[in-house]
DSSP file (Angstrom, degrees, kcal/mol; ACC not computed):
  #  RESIDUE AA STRUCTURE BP1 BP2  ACC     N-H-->O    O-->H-N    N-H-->O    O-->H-N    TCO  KAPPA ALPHA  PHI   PSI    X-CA   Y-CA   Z-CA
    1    1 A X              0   0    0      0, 0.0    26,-0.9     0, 0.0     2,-0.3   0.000 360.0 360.0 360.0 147.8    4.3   18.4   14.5
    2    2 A X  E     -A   26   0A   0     24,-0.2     2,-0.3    97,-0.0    24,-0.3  -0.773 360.0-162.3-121.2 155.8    6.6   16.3   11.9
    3    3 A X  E     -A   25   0A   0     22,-2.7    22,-3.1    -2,-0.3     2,-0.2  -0.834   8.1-163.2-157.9 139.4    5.9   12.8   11.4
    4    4 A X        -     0   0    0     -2,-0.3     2,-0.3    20,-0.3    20,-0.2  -0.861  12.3-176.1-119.3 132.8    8.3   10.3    9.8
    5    5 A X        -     0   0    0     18,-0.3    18,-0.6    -2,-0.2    16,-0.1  -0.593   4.1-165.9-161.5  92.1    6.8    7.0    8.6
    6    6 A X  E     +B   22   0B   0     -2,-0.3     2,-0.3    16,-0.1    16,-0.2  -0.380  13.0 162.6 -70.6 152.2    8.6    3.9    7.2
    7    7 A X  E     +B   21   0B   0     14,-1.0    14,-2.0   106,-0.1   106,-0.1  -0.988  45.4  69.8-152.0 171.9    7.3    1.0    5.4
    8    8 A X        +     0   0    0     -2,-0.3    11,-0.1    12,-0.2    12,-0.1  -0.173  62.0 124.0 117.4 -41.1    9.0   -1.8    3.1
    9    9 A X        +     0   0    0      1,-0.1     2,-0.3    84,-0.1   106,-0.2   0.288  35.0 117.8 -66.2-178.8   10.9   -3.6    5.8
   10   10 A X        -     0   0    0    104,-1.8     2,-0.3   103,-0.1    -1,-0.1  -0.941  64.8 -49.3 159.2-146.6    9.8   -7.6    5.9
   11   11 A X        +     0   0    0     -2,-0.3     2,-0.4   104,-0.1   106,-0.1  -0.861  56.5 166.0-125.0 160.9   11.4  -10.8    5.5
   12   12 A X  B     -e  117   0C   0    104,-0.6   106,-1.0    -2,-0.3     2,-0.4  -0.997  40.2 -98.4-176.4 176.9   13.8  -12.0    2.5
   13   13 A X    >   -     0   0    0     -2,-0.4     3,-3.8   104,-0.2    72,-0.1  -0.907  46.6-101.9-119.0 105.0   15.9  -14.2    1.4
   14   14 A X  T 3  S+     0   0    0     -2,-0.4    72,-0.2     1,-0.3     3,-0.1  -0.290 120.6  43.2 -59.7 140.1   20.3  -13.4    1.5
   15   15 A X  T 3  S+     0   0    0     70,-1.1    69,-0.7     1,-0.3    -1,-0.3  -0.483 101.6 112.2 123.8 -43.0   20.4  -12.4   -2.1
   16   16 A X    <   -     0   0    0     -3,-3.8    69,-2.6    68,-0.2     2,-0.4   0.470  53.6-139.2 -52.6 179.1   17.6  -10.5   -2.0
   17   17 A X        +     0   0    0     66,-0.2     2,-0.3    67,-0.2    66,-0.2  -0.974  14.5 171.9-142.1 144.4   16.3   -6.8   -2.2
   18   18 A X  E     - C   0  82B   0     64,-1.3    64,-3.4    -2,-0.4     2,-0.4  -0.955  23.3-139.3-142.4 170.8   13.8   -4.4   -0.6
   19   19 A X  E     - C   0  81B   0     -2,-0.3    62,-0.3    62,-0.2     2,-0.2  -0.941  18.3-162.5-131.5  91.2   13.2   -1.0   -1.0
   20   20 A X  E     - C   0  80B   0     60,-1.6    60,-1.9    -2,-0.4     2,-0.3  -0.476  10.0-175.0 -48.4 132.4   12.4    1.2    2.2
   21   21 A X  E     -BC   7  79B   0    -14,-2.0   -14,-1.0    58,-0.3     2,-0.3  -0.826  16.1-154.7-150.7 165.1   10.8    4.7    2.4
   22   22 A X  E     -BC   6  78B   0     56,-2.4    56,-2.3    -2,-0.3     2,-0.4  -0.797   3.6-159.9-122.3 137.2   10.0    7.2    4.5
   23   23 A X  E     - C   0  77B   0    -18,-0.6     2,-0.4    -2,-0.3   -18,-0.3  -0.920  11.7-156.1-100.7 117.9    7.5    9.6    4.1
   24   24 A X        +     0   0    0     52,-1.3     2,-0.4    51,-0.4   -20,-0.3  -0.827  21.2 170.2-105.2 153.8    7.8   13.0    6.3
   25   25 A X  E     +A    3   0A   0    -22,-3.1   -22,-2.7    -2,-0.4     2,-0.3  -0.873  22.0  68.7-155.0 175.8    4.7   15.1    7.1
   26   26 A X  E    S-A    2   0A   0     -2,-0.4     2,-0.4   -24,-0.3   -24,-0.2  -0.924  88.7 -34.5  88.0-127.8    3.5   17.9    9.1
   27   27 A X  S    S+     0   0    0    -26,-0.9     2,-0.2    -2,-0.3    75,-0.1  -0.975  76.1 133.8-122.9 130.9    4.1   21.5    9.1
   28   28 A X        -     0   0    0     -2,-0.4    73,-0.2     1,-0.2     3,-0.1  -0.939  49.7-138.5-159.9 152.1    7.8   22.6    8.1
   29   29 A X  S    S-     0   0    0     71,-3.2    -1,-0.2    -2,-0.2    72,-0.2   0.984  79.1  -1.2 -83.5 -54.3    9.7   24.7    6.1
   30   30 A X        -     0   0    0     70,-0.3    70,-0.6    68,-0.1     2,-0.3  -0.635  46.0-147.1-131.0 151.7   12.4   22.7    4.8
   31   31 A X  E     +F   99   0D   0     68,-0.2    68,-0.2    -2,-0.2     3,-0.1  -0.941  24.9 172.6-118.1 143.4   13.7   19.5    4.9
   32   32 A X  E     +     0   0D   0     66,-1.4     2,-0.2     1,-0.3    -1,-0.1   0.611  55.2   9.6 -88.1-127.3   17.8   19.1    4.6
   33   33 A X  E     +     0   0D   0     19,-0.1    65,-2.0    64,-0.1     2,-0.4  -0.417  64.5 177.6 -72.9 138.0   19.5   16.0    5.0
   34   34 A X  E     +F   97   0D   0     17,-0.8    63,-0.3    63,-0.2     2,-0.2  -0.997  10.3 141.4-137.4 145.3   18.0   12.4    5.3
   35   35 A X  E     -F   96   0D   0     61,-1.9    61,-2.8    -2,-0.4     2,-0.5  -0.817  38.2-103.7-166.0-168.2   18.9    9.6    5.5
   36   36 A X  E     +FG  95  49D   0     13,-2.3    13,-2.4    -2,-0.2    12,-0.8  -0.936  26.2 178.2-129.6 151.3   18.4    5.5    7.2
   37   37 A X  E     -FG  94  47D   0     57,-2.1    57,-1.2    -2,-0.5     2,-0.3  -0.799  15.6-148.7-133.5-175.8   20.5    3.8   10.2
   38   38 A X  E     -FG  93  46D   0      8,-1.3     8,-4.2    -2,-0.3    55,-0.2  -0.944   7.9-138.4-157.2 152.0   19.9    0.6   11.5
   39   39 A X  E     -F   92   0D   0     53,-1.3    53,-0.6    -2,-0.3     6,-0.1  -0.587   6.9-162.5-143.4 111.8   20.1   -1.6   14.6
   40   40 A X    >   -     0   0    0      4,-0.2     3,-1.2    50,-0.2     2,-0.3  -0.025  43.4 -86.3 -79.6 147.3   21.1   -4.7   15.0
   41   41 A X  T 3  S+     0   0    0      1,-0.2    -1,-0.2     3,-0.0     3,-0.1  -0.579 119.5   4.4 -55.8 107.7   20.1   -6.9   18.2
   42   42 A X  T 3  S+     0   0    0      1,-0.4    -1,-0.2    -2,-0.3     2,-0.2   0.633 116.3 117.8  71.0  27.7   23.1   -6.1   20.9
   43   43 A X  S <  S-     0   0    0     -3,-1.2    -1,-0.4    -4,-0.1     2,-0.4  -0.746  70.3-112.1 -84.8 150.5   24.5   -3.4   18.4
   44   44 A X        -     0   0    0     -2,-0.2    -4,-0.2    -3,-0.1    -6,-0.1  -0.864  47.1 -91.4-104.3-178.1   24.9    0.0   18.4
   45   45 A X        -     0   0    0     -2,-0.4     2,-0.3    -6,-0.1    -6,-0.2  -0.178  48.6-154.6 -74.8 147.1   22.9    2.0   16.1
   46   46 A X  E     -G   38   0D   0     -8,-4.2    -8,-1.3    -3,-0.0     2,-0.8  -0.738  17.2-132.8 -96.1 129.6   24.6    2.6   12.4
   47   47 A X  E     -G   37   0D   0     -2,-0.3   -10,-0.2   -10,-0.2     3,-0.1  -0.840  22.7-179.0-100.5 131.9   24.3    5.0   10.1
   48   48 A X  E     -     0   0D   0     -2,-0.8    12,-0.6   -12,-0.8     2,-0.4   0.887  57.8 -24.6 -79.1 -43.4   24.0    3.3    7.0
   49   49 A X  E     -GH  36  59D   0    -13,-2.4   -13,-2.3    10,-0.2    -1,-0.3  -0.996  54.6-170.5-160.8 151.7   23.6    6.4    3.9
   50   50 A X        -     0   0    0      8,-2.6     8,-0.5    -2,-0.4    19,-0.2  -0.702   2.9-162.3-127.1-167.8   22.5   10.0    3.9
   51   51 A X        -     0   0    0     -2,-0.2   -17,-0.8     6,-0.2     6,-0.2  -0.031  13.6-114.7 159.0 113.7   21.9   12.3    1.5
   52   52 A X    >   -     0   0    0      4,-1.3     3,-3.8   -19,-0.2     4,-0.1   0.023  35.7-109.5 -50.1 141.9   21.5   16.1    0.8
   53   53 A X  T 3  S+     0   0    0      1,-0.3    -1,-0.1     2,-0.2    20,-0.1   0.786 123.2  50.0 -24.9 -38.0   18.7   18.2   -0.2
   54   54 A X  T 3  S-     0   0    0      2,-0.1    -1,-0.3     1,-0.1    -2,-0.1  -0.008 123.6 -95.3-117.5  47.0   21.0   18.4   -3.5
   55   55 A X  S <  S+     0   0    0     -3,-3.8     2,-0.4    -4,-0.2    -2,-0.2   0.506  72.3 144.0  87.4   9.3   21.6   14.9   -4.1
   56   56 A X        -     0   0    0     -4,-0.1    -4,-1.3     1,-0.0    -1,-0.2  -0.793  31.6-161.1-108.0 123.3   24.8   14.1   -2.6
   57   57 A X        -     0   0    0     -2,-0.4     2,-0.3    -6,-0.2    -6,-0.2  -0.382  10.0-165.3-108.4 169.3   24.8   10.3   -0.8
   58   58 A X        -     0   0    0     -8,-0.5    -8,-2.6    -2,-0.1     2,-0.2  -0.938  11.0-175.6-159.8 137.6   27.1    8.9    1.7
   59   59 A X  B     -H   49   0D   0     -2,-0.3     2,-0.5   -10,-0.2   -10,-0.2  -0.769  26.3-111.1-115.0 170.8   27.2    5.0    2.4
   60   60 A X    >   -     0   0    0    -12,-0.6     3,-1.8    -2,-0.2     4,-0.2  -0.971  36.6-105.1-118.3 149.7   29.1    3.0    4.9
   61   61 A X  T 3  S+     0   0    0     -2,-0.5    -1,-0.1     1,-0.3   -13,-0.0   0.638 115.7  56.0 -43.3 -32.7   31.6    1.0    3.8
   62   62 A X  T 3  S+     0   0    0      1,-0.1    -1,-0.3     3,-0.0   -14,-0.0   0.804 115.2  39.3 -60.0 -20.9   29.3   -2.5    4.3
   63   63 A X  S <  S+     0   0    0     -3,-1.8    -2,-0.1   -15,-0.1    -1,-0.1   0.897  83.5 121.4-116.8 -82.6   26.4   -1.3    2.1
   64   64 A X  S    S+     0   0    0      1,-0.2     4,-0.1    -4,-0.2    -4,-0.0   0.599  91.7  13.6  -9.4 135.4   28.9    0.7   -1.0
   65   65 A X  S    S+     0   0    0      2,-0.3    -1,-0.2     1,-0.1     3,-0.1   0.097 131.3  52.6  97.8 -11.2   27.7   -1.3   -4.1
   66   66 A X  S    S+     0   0    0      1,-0.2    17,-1.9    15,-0.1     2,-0.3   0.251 101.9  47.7-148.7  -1.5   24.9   -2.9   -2.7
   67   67 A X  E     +D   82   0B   0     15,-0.3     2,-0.3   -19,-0.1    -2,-0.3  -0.893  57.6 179.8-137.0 133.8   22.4    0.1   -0.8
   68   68 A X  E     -D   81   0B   0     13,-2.4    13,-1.8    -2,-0.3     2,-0.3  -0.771  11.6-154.9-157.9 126.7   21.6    3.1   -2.8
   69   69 A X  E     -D   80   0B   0     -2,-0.3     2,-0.3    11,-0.2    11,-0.2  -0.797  11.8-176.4-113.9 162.0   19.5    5.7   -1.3
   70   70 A X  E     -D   79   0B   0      9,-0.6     9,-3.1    -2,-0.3     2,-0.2  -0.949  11.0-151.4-149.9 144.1   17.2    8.3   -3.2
   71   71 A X  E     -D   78   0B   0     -2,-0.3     2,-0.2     7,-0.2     7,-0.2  -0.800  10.1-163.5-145.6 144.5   14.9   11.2   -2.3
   72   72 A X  E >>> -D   77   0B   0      5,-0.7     3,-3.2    -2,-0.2     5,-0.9  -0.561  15.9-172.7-120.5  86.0   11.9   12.7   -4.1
   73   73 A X  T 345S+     0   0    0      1,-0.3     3,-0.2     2,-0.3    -1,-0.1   0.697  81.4  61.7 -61.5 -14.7   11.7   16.2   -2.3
   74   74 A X  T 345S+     0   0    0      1,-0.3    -1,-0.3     2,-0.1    -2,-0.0   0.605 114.6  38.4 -91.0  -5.7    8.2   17.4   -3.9
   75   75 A X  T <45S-     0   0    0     -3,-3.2   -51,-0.4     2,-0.1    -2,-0.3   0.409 113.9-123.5-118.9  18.0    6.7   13.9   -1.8
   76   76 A X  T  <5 +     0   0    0     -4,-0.5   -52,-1.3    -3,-0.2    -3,-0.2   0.847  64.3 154.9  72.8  15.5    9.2   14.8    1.2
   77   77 A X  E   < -CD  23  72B   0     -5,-0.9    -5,-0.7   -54,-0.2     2,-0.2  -0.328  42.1-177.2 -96.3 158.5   10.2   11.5    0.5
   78   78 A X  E     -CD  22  71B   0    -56,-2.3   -56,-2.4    -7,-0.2     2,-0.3  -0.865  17.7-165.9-163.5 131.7   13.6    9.6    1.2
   79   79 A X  E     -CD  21  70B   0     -9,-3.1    -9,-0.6    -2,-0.2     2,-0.5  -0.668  12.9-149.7-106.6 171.3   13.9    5.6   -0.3
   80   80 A X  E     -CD  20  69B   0    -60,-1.9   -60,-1.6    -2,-0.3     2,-0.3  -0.896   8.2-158.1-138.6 116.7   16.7    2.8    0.6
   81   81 A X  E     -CD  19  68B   0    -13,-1.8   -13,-2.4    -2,-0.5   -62,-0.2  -0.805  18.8-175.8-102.7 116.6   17.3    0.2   -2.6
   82   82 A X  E     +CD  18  67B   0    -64,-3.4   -64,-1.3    -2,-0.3     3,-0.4  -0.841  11.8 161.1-117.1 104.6   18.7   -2.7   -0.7
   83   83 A X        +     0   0    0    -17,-1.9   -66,-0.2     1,-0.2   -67,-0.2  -0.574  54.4  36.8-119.4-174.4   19.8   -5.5   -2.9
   84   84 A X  S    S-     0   0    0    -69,-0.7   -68,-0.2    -2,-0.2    -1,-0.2   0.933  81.1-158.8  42.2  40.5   22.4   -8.5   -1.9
   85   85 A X        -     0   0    0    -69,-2.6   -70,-1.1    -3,-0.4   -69,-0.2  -0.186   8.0-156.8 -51.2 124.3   21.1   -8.6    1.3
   86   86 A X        -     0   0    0    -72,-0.2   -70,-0.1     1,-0.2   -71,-0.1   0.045  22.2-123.1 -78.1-163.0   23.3  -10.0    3.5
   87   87 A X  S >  S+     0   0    0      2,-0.1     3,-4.4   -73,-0.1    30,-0.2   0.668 119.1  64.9 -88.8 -64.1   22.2  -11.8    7.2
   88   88 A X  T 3  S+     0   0    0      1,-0.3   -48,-0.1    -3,-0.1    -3,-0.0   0.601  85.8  59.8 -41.2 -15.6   24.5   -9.5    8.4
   89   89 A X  T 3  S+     0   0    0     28,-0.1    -1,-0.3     2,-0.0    26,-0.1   0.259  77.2 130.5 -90.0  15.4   22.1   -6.4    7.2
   90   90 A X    <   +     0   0    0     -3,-4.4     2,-0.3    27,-0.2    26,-0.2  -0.494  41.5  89.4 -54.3 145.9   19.5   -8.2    9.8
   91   91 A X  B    S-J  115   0E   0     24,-1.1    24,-1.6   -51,-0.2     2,-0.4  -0.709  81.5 -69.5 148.7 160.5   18.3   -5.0   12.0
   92   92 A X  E     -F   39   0D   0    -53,-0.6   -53,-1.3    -2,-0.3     2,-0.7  -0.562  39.6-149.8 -85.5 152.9   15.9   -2.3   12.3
   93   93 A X  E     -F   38   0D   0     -2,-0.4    20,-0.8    20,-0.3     2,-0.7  -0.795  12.1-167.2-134.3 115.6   16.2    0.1   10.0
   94   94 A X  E     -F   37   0D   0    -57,-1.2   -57,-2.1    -2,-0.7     2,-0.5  -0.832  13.8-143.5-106.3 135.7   15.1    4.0   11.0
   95   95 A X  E     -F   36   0D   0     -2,-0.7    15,-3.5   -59,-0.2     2,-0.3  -0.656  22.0-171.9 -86.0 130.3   14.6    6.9    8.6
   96   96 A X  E     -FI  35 109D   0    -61,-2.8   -61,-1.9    -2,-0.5     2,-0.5  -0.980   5.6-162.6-128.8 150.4   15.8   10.5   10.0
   97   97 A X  E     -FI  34 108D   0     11,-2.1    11,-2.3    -2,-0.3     2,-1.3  -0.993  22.5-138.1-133.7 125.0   15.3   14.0    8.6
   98   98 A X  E     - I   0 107D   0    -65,-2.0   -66,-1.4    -2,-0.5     2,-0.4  -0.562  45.5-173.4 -76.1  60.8   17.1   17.3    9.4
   99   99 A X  E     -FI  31 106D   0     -2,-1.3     7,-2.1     7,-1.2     2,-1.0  -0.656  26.1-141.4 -80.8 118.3   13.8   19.5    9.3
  100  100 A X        +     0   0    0    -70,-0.6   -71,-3.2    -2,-0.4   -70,-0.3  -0.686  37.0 153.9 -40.3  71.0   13.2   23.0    9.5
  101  101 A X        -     0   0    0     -2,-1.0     3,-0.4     3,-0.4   -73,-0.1  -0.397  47.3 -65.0-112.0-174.8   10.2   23.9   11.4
  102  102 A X  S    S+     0   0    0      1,-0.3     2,-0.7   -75,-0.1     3,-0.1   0.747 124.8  23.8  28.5-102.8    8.7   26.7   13.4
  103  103 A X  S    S-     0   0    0      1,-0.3    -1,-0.3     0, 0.0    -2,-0.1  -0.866 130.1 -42.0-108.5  94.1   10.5   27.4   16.3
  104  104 A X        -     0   0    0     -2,-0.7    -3,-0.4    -3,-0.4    -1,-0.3   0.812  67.0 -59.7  16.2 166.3   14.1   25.7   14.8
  105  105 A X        +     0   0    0     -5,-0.1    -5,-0.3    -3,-0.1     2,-0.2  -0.302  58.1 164.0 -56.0  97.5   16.0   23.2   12.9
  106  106 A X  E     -I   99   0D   0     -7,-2.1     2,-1.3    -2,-0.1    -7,-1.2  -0.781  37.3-124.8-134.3 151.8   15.5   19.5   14.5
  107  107 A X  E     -I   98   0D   0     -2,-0.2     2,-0.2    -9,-0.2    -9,-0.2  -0.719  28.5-169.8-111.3 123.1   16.2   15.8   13.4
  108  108 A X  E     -I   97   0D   0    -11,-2.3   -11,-2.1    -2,-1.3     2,-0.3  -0.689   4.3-157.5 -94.0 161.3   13.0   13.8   13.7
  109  109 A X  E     -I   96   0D   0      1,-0.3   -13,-0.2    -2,-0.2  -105,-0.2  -0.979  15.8-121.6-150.5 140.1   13.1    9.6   13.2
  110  110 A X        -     0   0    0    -15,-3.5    -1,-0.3    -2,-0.3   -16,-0.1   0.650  29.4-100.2 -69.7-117.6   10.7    7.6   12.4
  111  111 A X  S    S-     0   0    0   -105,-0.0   -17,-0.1     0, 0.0    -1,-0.1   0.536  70.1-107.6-136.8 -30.0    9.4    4.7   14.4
  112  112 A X        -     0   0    0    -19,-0.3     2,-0.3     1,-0.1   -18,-0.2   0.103  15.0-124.4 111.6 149.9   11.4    1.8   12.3
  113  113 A X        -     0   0    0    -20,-0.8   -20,-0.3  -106,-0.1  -103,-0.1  -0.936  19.8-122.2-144.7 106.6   11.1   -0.6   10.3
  114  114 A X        -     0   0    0     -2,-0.3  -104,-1.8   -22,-0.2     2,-0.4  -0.148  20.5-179.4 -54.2 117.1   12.2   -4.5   10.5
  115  115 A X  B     -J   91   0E   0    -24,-1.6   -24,-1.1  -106,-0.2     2,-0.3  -0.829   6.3-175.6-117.6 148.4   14.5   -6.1    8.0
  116  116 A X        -     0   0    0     -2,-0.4  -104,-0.6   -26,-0.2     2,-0.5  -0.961   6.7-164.5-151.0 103.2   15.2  -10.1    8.6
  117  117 A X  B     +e   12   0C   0     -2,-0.3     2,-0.4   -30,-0.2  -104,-0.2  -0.509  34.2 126.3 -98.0  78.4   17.7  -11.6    6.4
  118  118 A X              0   0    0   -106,-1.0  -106,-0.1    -2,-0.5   -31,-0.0  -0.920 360.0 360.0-143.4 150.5   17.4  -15.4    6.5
  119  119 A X              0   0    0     -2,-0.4  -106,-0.1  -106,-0.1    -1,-0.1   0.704 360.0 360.0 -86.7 360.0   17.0  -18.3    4.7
């Protein structure tokens, strides 16, 4: 079974920064792309950035310049540098993984993790 597991999320201050990651575990062969979305209260869910096994990101346009996410593949790992946090980046924020297991090729999500921008 593959396991996803965020932490960093919190409270902060618009200006501020945190730094999310997600950790994946269990038994798998691979993991491919990963990346975070978010969901805001009476939103629907976003994807904020990705990014391939060989380093290659994608933002969406609200974050560009201000989100940069980063992967350590020997910890399974996948991080979100958020700084100039807006209000508007209030929401829960889930890490997902394109994983290779077993019996095929699935995307697992974590469980989420709570961002609050306010002053």
């Amino acid at each position: 079974q593959v396991q996803l597991v965020e932490s960093g999320g919190g409270l902060v201050q618009p200006g501020g920064s945190l730094r999310l990651s997600c950790a994946v575990s269990g038994s798998f062969f691979r993991i491919y792309d990963m990346g975070w979305s978010r969901q805001a209260p009476g939103k629907q869910r976003e994807l904020v950035a990705n990014i391939t096994s060989g380093g290659n990101t994608n933002y969406v346009d609200s974050v560009k310049g201000r989100f940069t996410i980063s992967r350590d593949n020997a910890k399974n790992t996948v991080y979100l540098q958020m700084n100039s946090l807006k209000i508007e980046d209030t929401a829960v924020y889930f890490c997902y993984g394109d994983v290779r297991v077993a019996h095929g090729k699935y995307d697992y999500w974590g469980q989420g993790t709570q961002v609050t921008v306010s002053s």
